[in-house]
N, C-alpha and C positions, 0 to 999 in steps of 0.2 A: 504493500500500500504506500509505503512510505517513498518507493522508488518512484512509483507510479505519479505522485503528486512533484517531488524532484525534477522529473522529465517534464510535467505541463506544464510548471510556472516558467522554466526558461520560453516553454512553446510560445505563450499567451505572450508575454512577455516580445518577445519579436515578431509576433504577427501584430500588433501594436505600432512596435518600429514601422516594421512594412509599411502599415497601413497610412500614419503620419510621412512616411518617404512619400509614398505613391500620388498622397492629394499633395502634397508640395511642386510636388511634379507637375500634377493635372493643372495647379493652379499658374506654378510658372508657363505652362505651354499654353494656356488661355490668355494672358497678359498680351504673350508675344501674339496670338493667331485674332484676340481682339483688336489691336493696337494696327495689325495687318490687315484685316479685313470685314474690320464691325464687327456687328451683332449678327450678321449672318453664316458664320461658321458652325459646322455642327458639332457635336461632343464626339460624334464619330471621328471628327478631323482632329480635334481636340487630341481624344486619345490617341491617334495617330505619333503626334507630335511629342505626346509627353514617353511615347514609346510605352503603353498599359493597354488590357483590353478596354472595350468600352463598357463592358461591366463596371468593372474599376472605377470608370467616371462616375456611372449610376448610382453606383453604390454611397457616393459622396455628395454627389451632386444634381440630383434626380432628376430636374426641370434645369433649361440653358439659363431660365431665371435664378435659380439657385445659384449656380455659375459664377454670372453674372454679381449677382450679389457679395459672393463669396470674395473675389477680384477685386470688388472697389471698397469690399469694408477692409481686407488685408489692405491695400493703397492710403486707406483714411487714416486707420491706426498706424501705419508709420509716419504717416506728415503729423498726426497727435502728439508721435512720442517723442519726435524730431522739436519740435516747437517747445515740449514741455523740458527737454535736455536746453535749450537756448536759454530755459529761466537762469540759469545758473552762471550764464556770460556774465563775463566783467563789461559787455559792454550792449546792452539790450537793444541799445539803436541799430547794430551793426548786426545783430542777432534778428533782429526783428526783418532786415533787407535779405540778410542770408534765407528766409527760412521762402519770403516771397520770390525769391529766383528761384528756389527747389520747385515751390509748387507750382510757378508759370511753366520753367523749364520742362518738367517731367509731366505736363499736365495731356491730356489726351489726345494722340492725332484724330480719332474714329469718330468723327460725325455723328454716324448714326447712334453711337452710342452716348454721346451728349444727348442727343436726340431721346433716346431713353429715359436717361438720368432724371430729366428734367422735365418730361410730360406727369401728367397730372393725371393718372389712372392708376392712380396708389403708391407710385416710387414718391421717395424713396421709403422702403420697409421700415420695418420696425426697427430691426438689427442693423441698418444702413444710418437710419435717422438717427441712433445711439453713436454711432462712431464719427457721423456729423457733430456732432452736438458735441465729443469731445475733442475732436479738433478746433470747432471755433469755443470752446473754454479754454483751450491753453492756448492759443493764437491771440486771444480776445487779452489772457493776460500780460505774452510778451509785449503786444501793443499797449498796454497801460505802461510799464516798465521803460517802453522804449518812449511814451511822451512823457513819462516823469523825469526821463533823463533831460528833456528836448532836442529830442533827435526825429522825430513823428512831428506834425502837425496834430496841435492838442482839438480840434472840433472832430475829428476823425471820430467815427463809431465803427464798430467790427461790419455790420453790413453793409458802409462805404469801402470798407478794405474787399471785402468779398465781388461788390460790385469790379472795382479797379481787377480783380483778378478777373471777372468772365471778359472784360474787357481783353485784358492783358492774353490770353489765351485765348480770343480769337486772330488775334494778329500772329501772332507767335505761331499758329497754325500752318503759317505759308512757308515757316523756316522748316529745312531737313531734320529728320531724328537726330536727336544730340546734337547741333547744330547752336553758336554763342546766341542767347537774346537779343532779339531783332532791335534798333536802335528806337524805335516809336514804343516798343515796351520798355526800354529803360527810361526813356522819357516818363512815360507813367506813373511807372513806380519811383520817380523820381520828385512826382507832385504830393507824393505823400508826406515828404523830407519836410523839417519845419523849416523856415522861413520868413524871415521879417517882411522880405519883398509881395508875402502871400496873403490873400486878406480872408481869414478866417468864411468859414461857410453862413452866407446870409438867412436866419433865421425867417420863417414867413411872416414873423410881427413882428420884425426888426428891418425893414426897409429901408433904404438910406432918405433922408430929408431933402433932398433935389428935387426940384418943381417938375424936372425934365422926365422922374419915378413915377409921376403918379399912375399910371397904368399900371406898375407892378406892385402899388402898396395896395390899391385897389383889386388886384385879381384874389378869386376863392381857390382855396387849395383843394383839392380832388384828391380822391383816392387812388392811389397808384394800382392797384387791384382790380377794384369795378368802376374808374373812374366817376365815383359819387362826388356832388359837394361836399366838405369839410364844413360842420358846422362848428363857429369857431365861438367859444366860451368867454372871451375876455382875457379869463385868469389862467396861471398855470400853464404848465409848460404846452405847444400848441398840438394837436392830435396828428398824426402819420394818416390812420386809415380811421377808415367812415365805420367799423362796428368788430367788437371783439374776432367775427368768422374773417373776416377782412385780415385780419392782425395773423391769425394763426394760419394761413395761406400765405403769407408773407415771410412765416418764421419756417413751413417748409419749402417754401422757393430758396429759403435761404441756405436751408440743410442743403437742398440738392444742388444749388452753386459751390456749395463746398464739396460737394459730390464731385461736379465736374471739374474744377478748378484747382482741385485740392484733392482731389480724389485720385481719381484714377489714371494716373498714368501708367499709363499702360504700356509697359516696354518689354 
């Protein structure tokens, strides 16, 4: 009896191994065969690549959505753990540019699979939304860090940084794989930089006193979402969206920008 248990635990034990080898495999050979040819590849091709049956995929990966999924949350959680290692720089400004070249640089050539990320028929998941969420918390901190230094422009909030990245990677799109950041994207990421010559971002009840303004002290601000009027209160800081369902469509367009822009690259 006693041999008999001897000989399983080594068994179990490296069938385990395997099994963590094999999806490592499956997931590096889905990166490269995404990054190569969208979302239209099959797990047949897939296993091809990572050299496994297509069992083997199934087994781990059952729907090319699972796949999928699996791919851009390993992608999210290194740019998380990437950002949350930069807390600890002696210099959070320089920390804070490094981490935004990683996530332009390495950010997704595949179209279609932006295209995915980012529609609105339930991505991103449950498990995708969580590894969003902890990228833009420790992203959200090195930016606090790097304007407490003033090294960032202090009006900046974590969803204008996020914006500057889908910007930033769609230009960057037209440069080769691994190919230096296109000069219009370091420009960008350059207007983040603080700056005396810069003039802080104009609040919508803060318009400047110029006769020549009044058309814009006068406009109603709308909802970026459903395009509603803003009904604006007076007091307190001014509203972004027209009703809490408005706010929470905004806070996952935001997960899924960090999906694509921070997410997956796919190499």
């Amino acid at each position: 009896m006693s041999a008999s248990l001897s000989t399983s635990a080594p068994s179990a034990v490296a069938a385990r191994a395997d099994a963590r080898r094999n999806r490592a495999l499956v997931l590096a050979a889905a990166q490269r065969a995404f990054a190569e040819h969208g979302t239209s590849v099959s797990l047949a091709e897939v296993a091809r690549r990572a050299g496994v049956g297509a069992g083997t995929v199934y087994r781990h990966f059952p729907t090319k959505t699972d796949l999928l999924e699996a791919v851009m949350q390993q992608r999210i959680d290194r740019l998380a753990t990437l950002a949350a290692e930069y807390l600890d720089a002696p210099d959070p400004g320089a920390a804070f540019f490094a981490v935004c070249t990683e996530v332009v640089s390495s950010a997704p050539r595949s179209q279609a699979l932006c295209d995915v990320v980012q529609s609105d028929d339930g991505w991103p998941k449950a498990l995708l939304r969580s590894a969003g969420d902890r990228f833009q918390h420790a992203l959200g901190a090195l930016l606090t860090a790097a304007q407490r230094q003033g090294a960032v422009r202090s009006d900046l909030e974590i969803a204008d940084v996020l914006d500057v990245f889908t910007g930033c990677v769609a230009v960057q799109r037209r440069q080769r794989p691994g190919g230096p950041l296109l000069r219009a994207v370091a420009i960008m990421l350059d207007a983040m930089r603080a700056d005396p010559g810069i003039r802080p971002v104009t609040k919508p009840d803060a318009a400047a006193n110029s006769g020549n303004e009044t058309g814009l002290r006068n406009e109603t601000p709308r909802c970026p979402i459903c395009d509603t009027e803003i009904r604006l209160t007076g007091t307190g800081r001014p509203a972004r969206y027209c009703s809490a369902a408005c706010r929470q469509k905004a806070h996952r367009r935001r997960s899924a920008r960090a999906a694509v822009a921070e997410v997956a690259a796919l190499r």
